[in-house]
Residue, then its C-alpha position, 0 to 999 in steps of 0.5 A: x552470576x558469581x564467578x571463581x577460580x578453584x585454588x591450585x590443591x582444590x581446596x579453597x576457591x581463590x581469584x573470586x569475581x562476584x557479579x551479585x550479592x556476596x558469596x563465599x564458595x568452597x570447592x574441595x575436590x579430590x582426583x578431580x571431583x567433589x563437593x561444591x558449597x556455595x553460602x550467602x550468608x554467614x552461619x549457622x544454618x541449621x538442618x539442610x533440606x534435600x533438594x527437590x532435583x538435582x543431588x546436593x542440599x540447601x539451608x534454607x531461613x525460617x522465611x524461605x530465603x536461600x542461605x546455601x547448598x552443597x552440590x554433592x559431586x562436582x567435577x573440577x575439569x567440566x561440569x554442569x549441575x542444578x539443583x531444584x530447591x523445596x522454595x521454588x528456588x533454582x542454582x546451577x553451577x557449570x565448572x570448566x577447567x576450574x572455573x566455577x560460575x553460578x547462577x541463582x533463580x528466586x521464585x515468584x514471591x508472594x505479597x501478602x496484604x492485609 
């Protein structure tokens, strides 16, 4: 779970508390919604993938892993969405009075054995 404080003019995310791996999230809302990034790892990242649920995008690796997604519209008072990755994989955010919290669900991933 990765949480953050959305900063005072809403365009960066300050006050951040990670749980899991490190993350860097972005919030730019404009009267009271917006787009919110979450990324894992650094750039580049190539072209972004529709996900399969929800409304937002994801940058996926060569493998498969998870590299960052972008909630289209993310409302700064109280919000809830997930988005259903092409990967199997799932993110859901839930924003309340600014307060951005994550979750990530990985898929099974399969062993390949020689």
């Amino acid at each position: 779970m990765l949480t953050a404080w959305a900063g005072g003019d809403g365009r960066r995310s300050s006050g951040l508390q990670q749980e899991t791996m490190s993350s860097r999230i972005s919030f730019r809302h404009f009267s009271g919604s917006g787009p919110l990034s979450i990324y894992w790892h650094d750039g580049p990242y190539g072209d972004a993938v529709e996900a399969v649920k929800g409304r937002g995008v994801a940058w996926l690796a060569p493998n498969g892993e998870l590299l960052g997604v972008e909630f289209d519209d993310v409302a700064r008072a109280a919000d809830a969405q997930t988005l259903e990755l092409p990967n199997g994989d799932v993110v859901t955010v839930r924003v309340k009075k600014g307060k951005v919290t994550v979750r990530q669900r990985h898929r099974a991933r399969r062993t390949s054995a020689a």
